[in-house]
C-alpha positions as CSV (number, residue, x, y, z in Angstrom):
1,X,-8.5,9.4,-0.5
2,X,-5.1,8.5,-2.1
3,X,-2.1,7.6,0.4
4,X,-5.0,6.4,2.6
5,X,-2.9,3.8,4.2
6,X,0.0,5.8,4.6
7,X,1.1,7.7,7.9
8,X,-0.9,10.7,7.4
9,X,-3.5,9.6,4.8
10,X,-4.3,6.7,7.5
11,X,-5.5,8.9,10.4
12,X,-6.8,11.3,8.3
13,X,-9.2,7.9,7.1
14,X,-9.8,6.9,10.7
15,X,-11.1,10.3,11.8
16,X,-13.5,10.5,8.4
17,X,-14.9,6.8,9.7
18,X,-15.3,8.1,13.3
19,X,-17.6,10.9,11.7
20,X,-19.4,8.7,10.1
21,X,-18.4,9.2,6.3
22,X,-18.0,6.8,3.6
23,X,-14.3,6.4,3.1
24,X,-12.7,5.1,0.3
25,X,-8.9,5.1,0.1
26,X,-6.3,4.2,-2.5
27,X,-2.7,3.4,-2.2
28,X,-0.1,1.3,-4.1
29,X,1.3,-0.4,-1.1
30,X,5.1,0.7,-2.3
31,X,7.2,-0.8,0.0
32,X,9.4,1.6,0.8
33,X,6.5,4.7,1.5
34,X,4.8,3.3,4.9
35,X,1.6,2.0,3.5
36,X,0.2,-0.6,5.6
37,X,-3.2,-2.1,5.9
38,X,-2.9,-2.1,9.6
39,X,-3.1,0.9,10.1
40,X,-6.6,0.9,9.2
41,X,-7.4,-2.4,11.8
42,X,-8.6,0.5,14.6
43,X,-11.5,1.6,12.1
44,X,-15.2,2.2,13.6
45,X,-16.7,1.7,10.2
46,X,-15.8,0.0,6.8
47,X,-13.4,1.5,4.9
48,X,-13.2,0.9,1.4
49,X,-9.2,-0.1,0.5
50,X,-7.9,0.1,-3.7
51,X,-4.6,-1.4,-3.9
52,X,-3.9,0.6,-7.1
53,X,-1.5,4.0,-8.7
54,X,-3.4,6.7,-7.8
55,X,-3.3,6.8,-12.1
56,X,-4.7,3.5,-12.7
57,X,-7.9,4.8,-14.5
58,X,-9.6,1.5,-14.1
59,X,-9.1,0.7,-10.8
60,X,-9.9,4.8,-9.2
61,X,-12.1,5.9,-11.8
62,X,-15.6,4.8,-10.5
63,X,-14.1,5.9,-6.8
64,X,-13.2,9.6,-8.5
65,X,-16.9,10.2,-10.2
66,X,-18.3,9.6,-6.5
67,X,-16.2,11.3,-4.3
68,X,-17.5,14.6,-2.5
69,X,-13.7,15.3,-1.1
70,X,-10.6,13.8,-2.2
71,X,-7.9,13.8,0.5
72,X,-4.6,13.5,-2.0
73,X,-1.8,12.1,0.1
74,X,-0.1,9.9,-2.6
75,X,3.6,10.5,-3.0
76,X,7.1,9.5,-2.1
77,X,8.4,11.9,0.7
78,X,12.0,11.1,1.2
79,X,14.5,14.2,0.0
80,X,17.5,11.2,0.4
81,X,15.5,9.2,-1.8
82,X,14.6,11.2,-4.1
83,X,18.5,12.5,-5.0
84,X,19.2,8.7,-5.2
85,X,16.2,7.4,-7.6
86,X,15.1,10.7,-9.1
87,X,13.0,9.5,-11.9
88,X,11.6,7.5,-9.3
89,X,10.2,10.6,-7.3
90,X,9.3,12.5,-10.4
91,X,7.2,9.1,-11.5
92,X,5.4,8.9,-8.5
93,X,5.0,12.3,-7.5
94,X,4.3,14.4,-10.6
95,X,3.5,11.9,-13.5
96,X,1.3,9.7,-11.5
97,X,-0.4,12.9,-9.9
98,X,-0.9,14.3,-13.2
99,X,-2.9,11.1,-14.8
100,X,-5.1,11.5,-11.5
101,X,-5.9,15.2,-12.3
102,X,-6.7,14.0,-15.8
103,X,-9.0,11.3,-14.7
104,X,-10.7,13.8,-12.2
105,X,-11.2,16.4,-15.3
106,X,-12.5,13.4,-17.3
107,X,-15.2,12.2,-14.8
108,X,-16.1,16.1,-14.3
109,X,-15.2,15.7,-10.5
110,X,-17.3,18.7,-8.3
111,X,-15.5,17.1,-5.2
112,X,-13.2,19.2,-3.1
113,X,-9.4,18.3,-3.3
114,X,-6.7,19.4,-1.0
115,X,-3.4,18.1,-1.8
116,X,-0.6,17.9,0.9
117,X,2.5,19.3,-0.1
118,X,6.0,19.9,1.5
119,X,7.7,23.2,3.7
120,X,10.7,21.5,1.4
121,X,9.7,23.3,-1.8
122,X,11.0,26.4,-0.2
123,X,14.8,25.5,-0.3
124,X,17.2,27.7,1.9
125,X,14.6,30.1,3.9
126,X,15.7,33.8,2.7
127,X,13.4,34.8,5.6
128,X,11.7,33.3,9.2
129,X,9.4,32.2,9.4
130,X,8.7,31.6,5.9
131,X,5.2,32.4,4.4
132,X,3.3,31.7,1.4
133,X,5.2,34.2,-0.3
134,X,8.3,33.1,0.4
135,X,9.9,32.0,-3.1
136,X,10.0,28.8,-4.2
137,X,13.6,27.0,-4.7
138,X,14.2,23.8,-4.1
139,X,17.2,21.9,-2.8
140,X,16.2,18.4,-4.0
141,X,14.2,16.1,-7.0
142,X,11.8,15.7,-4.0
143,X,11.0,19.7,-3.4
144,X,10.6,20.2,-7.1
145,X,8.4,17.3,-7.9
146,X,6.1,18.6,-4.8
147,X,6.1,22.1,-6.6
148,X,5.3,21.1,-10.2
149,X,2.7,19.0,-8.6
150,X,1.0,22.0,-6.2
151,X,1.1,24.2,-9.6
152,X,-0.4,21.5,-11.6
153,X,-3.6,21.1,-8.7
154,X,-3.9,24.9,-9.4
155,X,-3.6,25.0,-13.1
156,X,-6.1,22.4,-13.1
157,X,-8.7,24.5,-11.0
158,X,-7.9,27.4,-13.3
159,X,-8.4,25.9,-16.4
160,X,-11.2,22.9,-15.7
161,X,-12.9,24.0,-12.2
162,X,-11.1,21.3,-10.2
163,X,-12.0,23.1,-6.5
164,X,-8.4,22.3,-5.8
165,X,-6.1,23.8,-2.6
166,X,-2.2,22.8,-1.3
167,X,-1.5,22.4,2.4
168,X,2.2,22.5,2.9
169,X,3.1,20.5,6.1
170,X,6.3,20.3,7.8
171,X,8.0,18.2,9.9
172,X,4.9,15.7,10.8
173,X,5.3,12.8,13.4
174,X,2.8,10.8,15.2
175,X,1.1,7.4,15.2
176,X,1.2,5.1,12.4
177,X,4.7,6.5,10.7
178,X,7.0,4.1,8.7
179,X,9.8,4.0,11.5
180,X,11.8,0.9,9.8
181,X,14.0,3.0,7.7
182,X,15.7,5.8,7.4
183,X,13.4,7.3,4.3
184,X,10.4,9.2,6.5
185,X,12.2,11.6,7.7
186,X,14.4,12.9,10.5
187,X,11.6,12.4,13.6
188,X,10.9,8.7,13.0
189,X,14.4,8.1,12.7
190,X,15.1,9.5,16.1
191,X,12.0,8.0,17.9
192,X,13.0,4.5,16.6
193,X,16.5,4.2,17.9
194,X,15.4,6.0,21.5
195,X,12.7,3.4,21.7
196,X,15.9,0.7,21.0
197,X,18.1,2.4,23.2
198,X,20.6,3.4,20.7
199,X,22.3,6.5,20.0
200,X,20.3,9.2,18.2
201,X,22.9,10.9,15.3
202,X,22.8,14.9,15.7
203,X,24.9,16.4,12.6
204,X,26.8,19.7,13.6
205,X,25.5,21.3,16.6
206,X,22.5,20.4,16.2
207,X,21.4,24.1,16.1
208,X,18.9,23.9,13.4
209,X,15.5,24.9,14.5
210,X,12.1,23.0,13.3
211,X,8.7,23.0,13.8
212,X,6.9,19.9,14.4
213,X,3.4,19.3,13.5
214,X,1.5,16.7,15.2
215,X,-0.4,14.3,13.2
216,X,-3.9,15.2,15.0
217,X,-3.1,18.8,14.3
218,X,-2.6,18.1,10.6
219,X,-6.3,15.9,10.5
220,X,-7.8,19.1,11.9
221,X,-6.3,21.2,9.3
222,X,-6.9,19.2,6.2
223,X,-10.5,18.4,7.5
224,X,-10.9,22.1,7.9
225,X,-9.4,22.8,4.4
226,X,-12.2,20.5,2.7
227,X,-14.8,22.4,4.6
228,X,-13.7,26.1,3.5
229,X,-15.4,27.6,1.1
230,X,-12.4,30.1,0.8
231,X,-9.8,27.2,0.5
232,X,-9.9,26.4,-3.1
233,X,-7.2,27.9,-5.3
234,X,-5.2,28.3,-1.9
235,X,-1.9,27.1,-0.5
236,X,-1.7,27.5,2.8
237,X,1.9,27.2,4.9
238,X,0.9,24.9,8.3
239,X,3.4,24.1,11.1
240,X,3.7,25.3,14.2
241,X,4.7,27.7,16.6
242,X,6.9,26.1,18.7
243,X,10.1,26.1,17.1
244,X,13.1,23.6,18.9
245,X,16.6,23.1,17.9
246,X,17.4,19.2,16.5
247,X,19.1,18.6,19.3
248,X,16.4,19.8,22.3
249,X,14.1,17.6,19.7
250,X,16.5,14.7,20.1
251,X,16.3,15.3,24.1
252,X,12.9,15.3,24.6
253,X,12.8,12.3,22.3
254,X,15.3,10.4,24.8
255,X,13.6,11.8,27.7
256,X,10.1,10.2,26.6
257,X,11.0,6.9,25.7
258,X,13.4,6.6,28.8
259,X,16.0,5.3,26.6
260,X,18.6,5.9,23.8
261,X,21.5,8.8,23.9
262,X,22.6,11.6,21.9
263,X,25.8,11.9,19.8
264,X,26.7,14.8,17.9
265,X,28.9,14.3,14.2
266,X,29.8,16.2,11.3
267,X,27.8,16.3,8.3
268,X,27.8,13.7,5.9
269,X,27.9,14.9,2.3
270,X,24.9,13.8,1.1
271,X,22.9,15.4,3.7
272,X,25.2,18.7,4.2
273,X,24.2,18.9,-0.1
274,X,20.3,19.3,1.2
275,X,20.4,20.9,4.0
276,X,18.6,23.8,4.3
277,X,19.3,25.2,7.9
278,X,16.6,26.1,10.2
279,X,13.2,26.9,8.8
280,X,9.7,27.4,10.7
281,X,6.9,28.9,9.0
282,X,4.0,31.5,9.2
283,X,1.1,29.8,9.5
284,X,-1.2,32.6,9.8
285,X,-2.9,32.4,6.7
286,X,-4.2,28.8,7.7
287,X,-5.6,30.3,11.1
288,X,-6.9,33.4,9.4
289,X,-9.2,31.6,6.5
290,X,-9.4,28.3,8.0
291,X,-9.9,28.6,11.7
292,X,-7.0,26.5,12.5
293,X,-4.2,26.3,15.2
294,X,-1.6,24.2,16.3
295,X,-3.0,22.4,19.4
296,X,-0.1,19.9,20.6
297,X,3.4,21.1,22.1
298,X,5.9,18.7,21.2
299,X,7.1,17.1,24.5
300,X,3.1,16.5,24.7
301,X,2.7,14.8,21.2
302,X,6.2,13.1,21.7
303,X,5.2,11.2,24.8
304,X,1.7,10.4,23.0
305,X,4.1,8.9,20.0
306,X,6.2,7.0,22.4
307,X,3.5,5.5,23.9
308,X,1.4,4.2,20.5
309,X,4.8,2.6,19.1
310,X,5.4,0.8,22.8
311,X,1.9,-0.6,22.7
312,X,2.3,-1.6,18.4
313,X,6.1,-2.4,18.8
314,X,5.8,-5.5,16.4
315,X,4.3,-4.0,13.7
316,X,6.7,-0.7,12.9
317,X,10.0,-1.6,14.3
């Protein structure tokens, strides 16, 4: 697994070592993307840790020639960041991805690979809930780097039988997020400063609608994903169904932690630039050939959230 000590790619590990797998997980530790070896401490079993590039072919390649599934989580997932250090993003999520599709061609990989990609690649929805037909237009460095990379995990199952398929999450919050910053996203940001009791910035109206994917939910999907024979070759749009404007996400937020307040401004320019309204997507292609659903409303995965952070406070704020 690559990202494995990341937000995601870290529960995704611990539910892998609760089944019983062997799990081996690589991650560069960037400081700045939420990778943190503690996030692993909770593990029932060993878990194997490479502190490497996901395209450092001496440190993954023996890890690449025995894997059954790879879970490929690697990347840099802040739109902000990515306008402001765009070489960066392209570095880290398209060149880097590509040397570990070459070093998975070169070990003649059989493992299944399911690659997490972004609802961002979609840009301004022309249509709700957006599909997988929906085209693609990015708004940011960040959407387009996710894109090149989803076309290249296809082109490489086309051309060289990497059993390859692109889950496109959206809006993900839950245990074990990066809530330091500012450059995980808008949820994190919000959960940090209710659990601080400070005011939680709305820009606009807060209007916007999202959907908002709880971290279990998105383990269940990606394990499901490895285990479909119909998967490969796939992208699949996953969110969910319950769709909330910022600002009743920003309430139930407040209303959780029992702390923290709301305050509504106009939108700064760098945001306003990548903005892309409200979007919530069609998910029904994951349900149909996967067998998934969203399981967790939000104020129930909030409250869940809340609770992990009060009990870890030290370690991610």
């Amino acid at each position: 697994m690559t990202g494995g000590l990341g937000f995601i790619g870290s529960n995704v590990a611990l539910a892998l070592s609760s089944g019983g797998a062997h799990v081996t997980v690589v991650d560069a530790l960037v400081p700045t993307h939420g990778g943190d070896r503690r996030n692993l401490e909770d593990a029932p079993g060993v878990i194997e840790v490479i502190e490497a590039p996901v395209d450092d072919v001496g440190a993954v390649r023996d890890a690449a020639d025995a894997a059954d599934v790879v879970f490929n989580l690697a990347g840099q997932v802040s739109h902000v960041e990515s306008m402001a250090r765009p070489r960066f993003d392209l570095e880290v999520n398209t060149a880097s991805q590509l040397g570990f599709l070459e070093v998975l061609r070169d070990v003649g990989s059989t493992a299944v690979v399911v690659y997490t990609s972004t609802r961002q690649i979609f840009g301004h929805p022309r249509y709700l809930p957006v599909d997988e037909d929906h085209p693609v237009s990015p708004v940011d460095v960040n959407g387009i780097s996710k894109s090149a990379t989803e076309q290249l995990h296809l082109l490489y199952g086309e051309l060289y039988g990497i059993r390859a398929s692109s889950v496109r999450l959206t809006n993900v919050y839950g245990p074990r997020q990066r809530l330091r910053d500012d450059l995980q996203g808008f949820l994190p940001i919000f959960v940090r400063r209710a659990l601080s009791g400070e005011s939680i910035t709305v820009f606009g109206e807060g209007a916007q609608e999202r959907d908002c994917l709880y971290v279990d939910d998105v383990v269940e999907c990606l394990l499901l994903t490895a285990r479909s024979e119909e998967a490969p070759g796939e992208v699949f749009n996953v969110g969910n169904d319950e769709r909330l404007s910022l600002r009743s996400i920003a309430e139930t937020i407040v209303a959780a932690a029992g702390s923290g307040s709301i305050e509504t401004v106009p939108w700064p320019h760098d945001r306003d630039a990548i903005d892309i309204g409200s979007y919530y997507g069609d998910s029904s292609k994951a349900k149909r050939l996967l067998g998934w659903e969203p399981r967790t409303p939000f104020a129930e995965g909030i409250a869940k959230t809340i609770e992990f952070y009060r009990t870890h406070r030290s370690r991610y704020l």
